[in-house]
N, C-alpha and C positions, 0 to 999 in steps of 0.2 A: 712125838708130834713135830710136823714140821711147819714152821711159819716163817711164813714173805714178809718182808719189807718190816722185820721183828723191829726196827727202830724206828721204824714213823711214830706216829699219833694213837694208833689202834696196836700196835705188836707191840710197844713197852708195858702196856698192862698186859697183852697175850701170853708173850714170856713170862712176867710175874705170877700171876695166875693160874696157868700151866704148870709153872716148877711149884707155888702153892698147894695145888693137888696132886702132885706126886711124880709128874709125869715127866718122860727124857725129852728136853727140848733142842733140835735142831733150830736156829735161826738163817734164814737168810735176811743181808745187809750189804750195805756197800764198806769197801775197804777203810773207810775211814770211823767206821760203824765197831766194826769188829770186836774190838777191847770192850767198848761199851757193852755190846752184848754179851759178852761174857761174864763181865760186872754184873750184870741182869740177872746171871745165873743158866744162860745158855749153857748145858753140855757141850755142843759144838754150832761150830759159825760158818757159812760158807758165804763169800763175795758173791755176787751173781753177776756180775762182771766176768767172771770165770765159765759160767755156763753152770747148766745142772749135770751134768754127767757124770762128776765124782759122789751125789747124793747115793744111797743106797734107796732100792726098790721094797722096804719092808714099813715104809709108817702106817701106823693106825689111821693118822687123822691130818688132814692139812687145812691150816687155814690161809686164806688168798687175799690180798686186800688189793692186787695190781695186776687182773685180769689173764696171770697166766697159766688160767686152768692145764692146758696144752701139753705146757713144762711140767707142772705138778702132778699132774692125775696118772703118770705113768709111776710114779716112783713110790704111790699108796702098794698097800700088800691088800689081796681079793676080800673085800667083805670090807675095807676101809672105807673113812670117811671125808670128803673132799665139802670146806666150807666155804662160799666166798663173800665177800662184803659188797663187792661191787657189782659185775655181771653174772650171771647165771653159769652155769658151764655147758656145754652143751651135753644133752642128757644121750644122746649118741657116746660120745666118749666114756659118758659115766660106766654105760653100759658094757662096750666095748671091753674094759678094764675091769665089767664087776665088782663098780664102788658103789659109792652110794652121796650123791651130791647135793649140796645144801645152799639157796641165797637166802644170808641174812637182812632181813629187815628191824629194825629197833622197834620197841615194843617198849613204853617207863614200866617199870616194874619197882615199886617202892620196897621192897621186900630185898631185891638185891642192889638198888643202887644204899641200901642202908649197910649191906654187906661190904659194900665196897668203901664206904664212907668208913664203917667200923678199921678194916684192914689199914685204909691209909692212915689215922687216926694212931694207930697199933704201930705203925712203922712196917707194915709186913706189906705193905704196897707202895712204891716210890712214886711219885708224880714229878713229871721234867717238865718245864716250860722253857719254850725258844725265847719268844716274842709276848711283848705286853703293850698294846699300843689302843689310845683313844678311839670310841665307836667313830667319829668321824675318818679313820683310817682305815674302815673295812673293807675299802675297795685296794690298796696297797697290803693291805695285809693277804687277800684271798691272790694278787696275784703273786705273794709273795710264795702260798703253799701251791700252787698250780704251776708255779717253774720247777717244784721240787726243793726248795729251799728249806724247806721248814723242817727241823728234826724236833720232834716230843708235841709240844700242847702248845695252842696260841692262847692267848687270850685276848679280849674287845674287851675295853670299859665301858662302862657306862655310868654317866652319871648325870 
């Protein structure tokens, strides 16, 4: 499985998760990322500052959370699975490649946020928090994750 941006917000539980179920994790990350990912349990890490070109064209499955279906959809193997969190991929390409393309939308599902709650609970899922700052600071704190700054999980208080 290969997954984008495996250090933000969404890719530190994707890796977790992933290597949880059994599965070989490629991350991409930026250079400063890398070690961490590895610590995550990524079998391999690639900078993407580098470009994709050294990725191999054999994954099962990709998840995307930074819209670059384009880069990614080529490097699935025929009958793969291309995911993204954000925009669509364009179903031309899916096609093209002979995958099979997914946008997620969130869904509460108490069933597995209990699952998830058990694993962190367990130790067998880590939670990273960057930032912890008062709801009055939610307008500094959102442009703090929209310059890219924000590595792991925010949090807003509230009280």
């Amino acid at each position: 499985m290969l997954i984008q941006a495996a250090a933000g917000g969404v890719g530190i539980f994707a890796v977790q998760l992933a290597k949880l179920k059994g599965a070989y994790v490629v991350a991409i990350g930026s250079e400063k990322n890398l070690s961490f990912l590895k610590e995550l349990g990524a079998d391999e890490v690639y900078n993407y500052h580098n470009g994709y070109t050294a990725l191999s064209n054999d994954f099962d499955a990709v998840l995307d959370s930074m819209e670059t279906a384009v880069h990614l959809i080529p490097h699935l193997k025929k009958g793969g699975r291309y995911l993204s969190i954000t925009e669509p991929a364009s179903q031309e390409l899916a096609h093209q490649y002979e995958i099979t393309a997914f946008n997620f939308l969130y869904h509460p599902d108490t069933a597995q946020l209990t699952q998830v709650k058990e694993l962190i609970e367990e130790n067998r899922l880590k939670v990273f928090i960057d930032k912890v700052l008062p709801l009055a600071n939610a307008s500094q704190m959102l442009k703090y994750q929209m310059e890219g700054h924000s590595k792991e999980k925010n949090i807003l208080l509230v009280s």
